[in-house]
C-alpha positions in Angstrom: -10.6 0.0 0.1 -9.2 -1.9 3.1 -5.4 -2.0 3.1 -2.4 -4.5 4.1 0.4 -3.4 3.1 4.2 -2.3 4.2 6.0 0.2 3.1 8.2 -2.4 2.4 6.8 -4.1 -0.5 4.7 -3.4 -3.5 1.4 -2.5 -2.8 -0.1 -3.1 -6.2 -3.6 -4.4 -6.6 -3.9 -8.2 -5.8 -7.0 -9.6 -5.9 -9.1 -8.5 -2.6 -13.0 -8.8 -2.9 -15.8 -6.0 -3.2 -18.7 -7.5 -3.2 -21.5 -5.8 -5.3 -24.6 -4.2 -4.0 -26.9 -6.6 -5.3 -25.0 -9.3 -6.5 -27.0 -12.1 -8.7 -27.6 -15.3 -7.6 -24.9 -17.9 -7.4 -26.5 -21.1 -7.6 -28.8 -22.6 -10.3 -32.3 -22.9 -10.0 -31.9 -26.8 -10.6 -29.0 -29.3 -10.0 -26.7 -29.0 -13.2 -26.4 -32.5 -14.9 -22.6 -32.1 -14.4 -22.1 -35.4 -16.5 -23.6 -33.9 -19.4 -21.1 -30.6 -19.4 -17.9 -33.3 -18.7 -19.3 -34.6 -22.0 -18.9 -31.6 -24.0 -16.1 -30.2 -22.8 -14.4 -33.5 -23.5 -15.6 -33.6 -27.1 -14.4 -30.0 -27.4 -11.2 -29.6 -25.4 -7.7 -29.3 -27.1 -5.1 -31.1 -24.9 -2.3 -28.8 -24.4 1.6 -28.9 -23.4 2.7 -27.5 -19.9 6.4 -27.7 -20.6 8.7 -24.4 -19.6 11.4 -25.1 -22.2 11.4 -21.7 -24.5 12.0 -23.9 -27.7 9.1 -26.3 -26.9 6.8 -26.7 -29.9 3.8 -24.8 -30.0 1.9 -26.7 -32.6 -0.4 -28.0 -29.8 -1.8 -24.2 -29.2 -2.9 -23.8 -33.2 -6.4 -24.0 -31.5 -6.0 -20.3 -30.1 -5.6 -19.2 -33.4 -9.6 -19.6 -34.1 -10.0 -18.0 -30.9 -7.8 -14.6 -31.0 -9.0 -14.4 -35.1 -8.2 -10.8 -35.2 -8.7 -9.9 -31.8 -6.2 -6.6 -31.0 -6.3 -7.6 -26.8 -5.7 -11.1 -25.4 -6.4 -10.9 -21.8 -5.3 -13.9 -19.8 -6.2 -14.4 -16.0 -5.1 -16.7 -14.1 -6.6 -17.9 -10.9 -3.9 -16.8 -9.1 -0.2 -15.7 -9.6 1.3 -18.3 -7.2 1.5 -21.3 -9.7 4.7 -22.1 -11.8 2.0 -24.2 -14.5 -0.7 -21.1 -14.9 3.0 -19.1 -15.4 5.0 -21.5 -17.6 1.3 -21.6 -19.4 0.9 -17.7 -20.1 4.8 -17.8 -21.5 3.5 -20.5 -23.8 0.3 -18.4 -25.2 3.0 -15.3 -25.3 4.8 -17.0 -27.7 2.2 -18.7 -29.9 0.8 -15.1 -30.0 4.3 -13.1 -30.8 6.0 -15.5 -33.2 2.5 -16.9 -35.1 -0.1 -14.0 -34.6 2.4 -10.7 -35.0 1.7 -9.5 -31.4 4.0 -6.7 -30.5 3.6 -5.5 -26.7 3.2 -7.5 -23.4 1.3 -5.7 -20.9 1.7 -6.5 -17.6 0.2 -5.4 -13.8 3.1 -3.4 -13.0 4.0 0.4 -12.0 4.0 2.4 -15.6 8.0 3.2 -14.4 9.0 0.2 -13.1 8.3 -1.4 -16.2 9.6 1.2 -18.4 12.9 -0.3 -16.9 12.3 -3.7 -18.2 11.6 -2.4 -21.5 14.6 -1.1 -22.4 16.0 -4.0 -20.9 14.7 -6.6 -23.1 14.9 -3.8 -26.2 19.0 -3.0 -25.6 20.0 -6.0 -23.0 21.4 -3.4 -20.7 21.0 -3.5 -16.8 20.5 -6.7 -14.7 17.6 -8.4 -14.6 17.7 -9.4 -11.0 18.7 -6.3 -9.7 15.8 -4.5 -11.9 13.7 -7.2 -9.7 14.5 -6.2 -6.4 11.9 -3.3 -6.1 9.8 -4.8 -8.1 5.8 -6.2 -6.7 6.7 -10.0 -5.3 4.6 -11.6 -8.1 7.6 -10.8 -10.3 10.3 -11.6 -8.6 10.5 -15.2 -9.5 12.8 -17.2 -11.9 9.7 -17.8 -14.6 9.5 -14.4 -14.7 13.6 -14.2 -15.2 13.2 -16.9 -17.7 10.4 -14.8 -19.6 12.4 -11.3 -20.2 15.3 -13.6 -21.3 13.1 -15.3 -24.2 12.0 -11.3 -24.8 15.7 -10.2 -24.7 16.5 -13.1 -27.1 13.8 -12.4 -29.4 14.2 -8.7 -29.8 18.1 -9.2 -30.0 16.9 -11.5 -33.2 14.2 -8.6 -34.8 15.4 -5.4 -34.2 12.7 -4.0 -36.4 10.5 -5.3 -34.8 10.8 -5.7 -31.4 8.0 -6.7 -28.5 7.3 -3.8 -25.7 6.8 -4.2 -22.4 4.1 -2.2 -20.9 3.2 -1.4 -17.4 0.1 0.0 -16.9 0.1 0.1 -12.2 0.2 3.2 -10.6 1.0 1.8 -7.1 4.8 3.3 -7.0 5.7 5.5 -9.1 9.2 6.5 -9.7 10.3 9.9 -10.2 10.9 9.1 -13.7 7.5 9.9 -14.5 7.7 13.6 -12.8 10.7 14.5 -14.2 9.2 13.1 -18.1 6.0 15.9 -17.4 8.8 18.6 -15.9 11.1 18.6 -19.0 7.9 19.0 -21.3 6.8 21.9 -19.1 9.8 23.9 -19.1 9.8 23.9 -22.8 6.3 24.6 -23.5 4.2 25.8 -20.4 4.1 30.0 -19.1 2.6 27.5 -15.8 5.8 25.7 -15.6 7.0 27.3 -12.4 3.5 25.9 -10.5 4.4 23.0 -12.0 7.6 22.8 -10.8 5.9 23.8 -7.4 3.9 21.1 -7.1 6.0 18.3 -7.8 9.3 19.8 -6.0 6.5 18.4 -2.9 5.8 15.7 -4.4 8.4 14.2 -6.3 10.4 10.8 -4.8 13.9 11.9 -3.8 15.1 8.6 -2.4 13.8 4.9 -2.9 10.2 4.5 -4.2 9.1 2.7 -0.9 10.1 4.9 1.3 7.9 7.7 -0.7 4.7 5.3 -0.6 5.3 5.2 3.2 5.5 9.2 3.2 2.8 9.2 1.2 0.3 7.0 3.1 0.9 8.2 6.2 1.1 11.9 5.0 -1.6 14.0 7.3 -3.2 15.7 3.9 -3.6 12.7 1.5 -6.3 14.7 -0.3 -3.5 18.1 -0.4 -1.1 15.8 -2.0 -3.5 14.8 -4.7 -4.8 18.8 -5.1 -1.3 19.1 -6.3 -0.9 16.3 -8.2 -4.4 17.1 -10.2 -3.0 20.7 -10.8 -0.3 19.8 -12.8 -2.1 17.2 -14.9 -4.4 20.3 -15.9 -1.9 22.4 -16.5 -0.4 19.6 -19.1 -3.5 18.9 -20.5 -4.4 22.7 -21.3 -1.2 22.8 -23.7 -1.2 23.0 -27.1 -0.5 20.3 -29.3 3.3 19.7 -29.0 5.8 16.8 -29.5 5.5 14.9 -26.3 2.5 16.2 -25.6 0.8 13.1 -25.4 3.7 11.3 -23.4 3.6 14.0 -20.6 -0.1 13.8 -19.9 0.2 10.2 -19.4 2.7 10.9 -17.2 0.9 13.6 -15.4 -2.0 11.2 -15.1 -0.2 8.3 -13.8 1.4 10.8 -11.0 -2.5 12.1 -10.1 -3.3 7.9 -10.3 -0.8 7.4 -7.6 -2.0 10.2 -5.4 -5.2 9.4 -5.8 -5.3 5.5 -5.3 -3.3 6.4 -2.0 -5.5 8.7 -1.0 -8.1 6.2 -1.2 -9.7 7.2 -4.5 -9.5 4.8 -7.4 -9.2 5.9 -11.2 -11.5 3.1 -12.2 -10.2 3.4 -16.0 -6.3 4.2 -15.7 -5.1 1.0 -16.1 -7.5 0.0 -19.3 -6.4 3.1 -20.6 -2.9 2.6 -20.4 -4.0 -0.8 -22.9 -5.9 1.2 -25.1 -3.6 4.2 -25.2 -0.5 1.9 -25.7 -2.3 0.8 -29.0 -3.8 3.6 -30.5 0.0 5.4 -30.3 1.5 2.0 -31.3 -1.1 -0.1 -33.2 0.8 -2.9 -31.6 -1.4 -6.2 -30.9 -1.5 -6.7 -27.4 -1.1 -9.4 -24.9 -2.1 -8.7 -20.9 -1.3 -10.6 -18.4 -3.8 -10.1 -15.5 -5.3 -11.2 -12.4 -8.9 -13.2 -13.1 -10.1 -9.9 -11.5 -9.0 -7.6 -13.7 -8.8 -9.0 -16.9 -12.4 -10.8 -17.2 -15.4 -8.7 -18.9 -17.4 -8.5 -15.6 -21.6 -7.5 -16.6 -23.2 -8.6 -13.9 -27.0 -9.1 -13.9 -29.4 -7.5 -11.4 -27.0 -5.2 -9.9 -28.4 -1.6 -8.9 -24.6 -0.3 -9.8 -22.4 -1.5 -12.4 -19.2 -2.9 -11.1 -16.8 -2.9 -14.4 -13.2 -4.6 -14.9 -10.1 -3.4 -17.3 -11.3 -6.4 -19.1 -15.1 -4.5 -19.2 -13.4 -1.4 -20.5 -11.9 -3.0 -23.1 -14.3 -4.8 -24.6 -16.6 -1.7 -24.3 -13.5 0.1 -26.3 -12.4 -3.2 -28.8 -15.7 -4.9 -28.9 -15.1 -8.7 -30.5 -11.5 -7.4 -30.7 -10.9 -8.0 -27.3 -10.7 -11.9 -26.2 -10.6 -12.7 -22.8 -8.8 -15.9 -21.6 -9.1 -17.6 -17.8 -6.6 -19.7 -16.3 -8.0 -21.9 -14.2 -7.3 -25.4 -11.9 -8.0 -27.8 -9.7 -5.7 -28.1 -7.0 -2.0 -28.1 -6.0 0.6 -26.7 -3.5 1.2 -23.2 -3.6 2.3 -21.2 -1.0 -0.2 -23.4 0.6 -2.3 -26.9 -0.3 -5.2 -25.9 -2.0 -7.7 -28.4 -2.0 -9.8 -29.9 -5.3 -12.5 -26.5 -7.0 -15.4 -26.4 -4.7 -19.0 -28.1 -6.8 -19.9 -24.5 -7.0 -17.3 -23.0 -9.3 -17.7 -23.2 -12.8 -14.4 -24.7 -13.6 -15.2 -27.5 -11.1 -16.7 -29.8 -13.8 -13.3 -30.1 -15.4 -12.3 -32.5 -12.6 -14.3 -35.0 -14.6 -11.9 -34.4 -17.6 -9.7 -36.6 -18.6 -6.9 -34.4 -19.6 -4.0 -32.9 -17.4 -4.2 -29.6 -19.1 -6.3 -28.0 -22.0 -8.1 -25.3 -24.0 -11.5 -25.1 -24.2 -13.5 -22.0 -26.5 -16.8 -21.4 -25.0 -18.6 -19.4 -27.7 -20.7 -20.7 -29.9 -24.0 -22.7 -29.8 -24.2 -25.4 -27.1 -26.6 -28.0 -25.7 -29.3 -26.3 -23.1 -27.5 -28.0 -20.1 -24.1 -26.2 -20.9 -25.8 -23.2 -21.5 -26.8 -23.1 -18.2 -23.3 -23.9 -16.9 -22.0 -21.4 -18.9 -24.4 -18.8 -19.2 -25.9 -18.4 -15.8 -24.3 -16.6 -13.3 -22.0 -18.3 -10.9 -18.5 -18.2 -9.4 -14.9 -18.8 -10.5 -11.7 -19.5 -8.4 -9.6 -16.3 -7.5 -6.8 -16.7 -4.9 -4.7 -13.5 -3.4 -1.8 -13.6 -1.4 -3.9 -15.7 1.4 -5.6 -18.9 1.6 -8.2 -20.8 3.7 -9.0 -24.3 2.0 -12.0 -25.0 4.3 -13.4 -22.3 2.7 -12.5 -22.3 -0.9 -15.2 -21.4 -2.7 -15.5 -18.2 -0.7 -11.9 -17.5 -2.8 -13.7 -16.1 -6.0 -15.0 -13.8 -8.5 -19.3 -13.8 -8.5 -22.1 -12.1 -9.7 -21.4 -13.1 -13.6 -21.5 -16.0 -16.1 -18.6 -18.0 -16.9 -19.1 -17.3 -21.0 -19.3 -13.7 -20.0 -16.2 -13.6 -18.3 -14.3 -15.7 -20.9 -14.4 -16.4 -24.3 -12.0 -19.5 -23.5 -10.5 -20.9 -20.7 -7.0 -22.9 -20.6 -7.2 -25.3 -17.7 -4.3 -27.1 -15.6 -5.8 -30.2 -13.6 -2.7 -29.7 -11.0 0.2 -26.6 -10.2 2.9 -26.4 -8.2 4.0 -23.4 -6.6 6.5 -20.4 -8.7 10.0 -20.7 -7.9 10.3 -17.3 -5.6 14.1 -15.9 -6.1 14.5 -15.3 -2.2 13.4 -17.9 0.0 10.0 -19.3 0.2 8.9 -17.8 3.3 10.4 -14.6 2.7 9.0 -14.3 -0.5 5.2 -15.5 1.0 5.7 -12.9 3.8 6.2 -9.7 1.7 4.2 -10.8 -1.0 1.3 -11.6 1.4 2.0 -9.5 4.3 3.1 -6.3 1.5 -0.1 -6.1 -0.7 -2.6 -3.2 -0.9 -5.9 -4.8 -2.9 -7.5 -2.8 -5.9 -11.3 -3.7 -5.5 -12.4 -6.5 -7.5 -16.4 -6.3 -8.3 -18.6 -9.5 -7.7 -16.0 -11.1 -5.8 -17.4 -13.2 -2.4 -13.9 -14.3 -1.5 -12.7 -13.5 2.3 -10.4 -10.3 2.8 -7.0 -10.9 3.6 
């Protein structure tokens, strides 16, 4: 796992490429009539709104009702998590999806704690929102994102019996929150409690959460740290069946998840399991926001190992019951110009379309030459905290099929970049300069 981040700054996973062993071919065996896809998607494309008012109609998303049908995960990926449009977009399917469809948590690619925070935010309106920002990863800390917990606050404040959560389900930086949740439970119920207090009185955060990643990381026994952290999980997870029990060993695990992502070991399953444990204690619907690289259901075909996604896991766990959404585009300004979809990514062919911005369902029976655009395996844009347009289509996801991946895709024929709270270059310098990179499978794309 090759790392670039500061101490400084979130190091939450952000799109960085592992390529697989034997990834599939990328290119078809024949030219794709590219005419004849542009036909269908035409015919079969919903034009949609981008507008960023929160009272906007949403009558022009009724199409994603036949495509959630009783689905109990929406993942949506966007391409990347620079552009105001693939944001103000997402909002848009939140809302179709909480006040038409009954969904009842957001899920986001935040720390389990952090998020916790912005929870009870939205659920009491206490605490600023901005100052709840300011340790929070760079992706977040924009005024969409602002705008987003206010429509949350708003609409809890108007269904108190029903509120929407907010889930986080990163283990980057953990808070102490999280220890001191497992130690209370201990102490009541555990003859182990004094190991466990132990344990965590070395490894617990006593100060701000960046200063203990920085102790962490450049700790001389990494692998001690996580010893530890492992212990106490066990020692939670060998109690008997108690009130809390449940809460704690989450909390135990996301403490072990921490140690051991920064100790260079990844809990490949953490965060899916923080989706599917949220709902089987729940039985809320879910929405997740995610990276392309995370979120898609990633099977790739002649690979000697299986590289798997939370979007994988989850549709191993919900079946048809998880739907998968892309965000894609074409080109724009973001923290950099990013040039028109190279010919050899899938969502390429929708430069042909003439629609600013619209959603497309890919199941279902198609003509052979869309089959072959869709079904065989190819790439799809993905774009971290760095860019290089002469190479673009080295900025993706490979090594799968496009209708594996998604089940629809919502496309945006130009963005523009988020509206960072600090200033632009500040905001592109810790975000890009501040990231440590989960490994995303099939992925070609240049490290950063």
């Amino acid at each position: 796992m090759t790392d670039h981040s500061s101490p400084l700054d979130h190091p939450a996973p952000l799109d960085h490429p592992a390529p697989l062993d034997h990834p599939a071919p990328l290119d078809h065996p024949a030219p794709l009539d590219r005419a004849a896809v542009a036909r269908w998607v035409g015919e079969r494309a919903h034009p949609i709104s981008t507008g960023t008012s929160d009272v906007d109609p949403l009558s022009d998303l009724e199409p994603l009702r036949g495509i959630v049908g009783d689905a109990q995960v929406v993942g949506i990926g966007e391409a990347t998590r620079f552009a105001h449009e693939l944001f103000a977009v997402k909002f848009r399917l939140l809302r179709f999806l909480v006040e038409r469809m009954g969904f009842r948590a957001l899920v986001i690619e935040e720390d389990w704690t952090k998020a916790q925070q912005f929870d009870h935010h939205i659920r009491t309106g206490e605490g600023d929102v901005r100052a709840l920002l300011d340790d929070a990863w760079g992706v977040w800390r924009t005024e969409e994102f602002v705008s987003a917990l206010a429509w949350l606050r708003a609409y809890n404040r108007d269904h108190p019996g029903d509120p929407v959560r907010l889930v986080g389900i990163d283990y980057a930086r953990v808070r102490a929150d999280a220890y001191d949740a497992v130690l209370v439970h201990v102490r009541r119920h555990s003859p182990d409690s004094a190991e466990a207090e132990r344990h965590y009185a070395e490894l617990r955060p006593n100060g701000a959460v960046a200063d203990h990643v920085e102790w962490v990381r450049s700790h001389h026994d990494r692998a001690g740290l996580l010893a530890r952290a492992r212990r106490v999980h066990q020692i939670v997870s060998a109690l008997p069946a108690h009130e809390g029990q449940a809460e704690a060993e989450w909390n135990a695990r996301i403490v072990a998840g921490f140690f051991a992502y920064h100790a260079g070991e990844h809990d490949s399953t953490l965060m899916a399991d923080g989706i599917i444990r949220w709902h089987e204690v729940t039985g809320a619907r879910i929405v997740y926001w995610g990276g392309t690289g995370h979120s898609a259901v990633h099977r790739p075909q002649g690979a000697t190992r299986t590289a798997v996604t939370d979007g994988t896991y989850l549709g191993d766990h919900f079946g048809a019951e998880y739907v998968s959404v892309a965000l894609t585009f074409d080109h724009g300004s973001l923290l950099w110009e990013v040039v028109p979809a190279s010919p050899v990514l899938a969502e390429s062919v929708f430069a042909e379309i003439d629609q600013d911005a619209f959603v497309l369902d890919l199941r279902g029976p198609v003509p052979s030459e869309v089959r072959r655009w869709r079904d065989l395996p190819t790439r799809t844009r993905v774009i971290g905290p760095r860019y290089d347009a002469a190479a673009d289509a080295d900025h993706s996801l490979s090594g799968c099929a496009f209708g594996t991946w998604f089940d629809a895709v919502v496309h945006i024929r130009e963005v523009t970049a988020v509206r960072f709270i600090e200033e632009p270059a500040r905001a592109a310098q810790r975000v890009s300069g501040g990231v440590r990179g989960r490994p995303r499978p099939g992925d070609r794309g240049r490290r950063s």
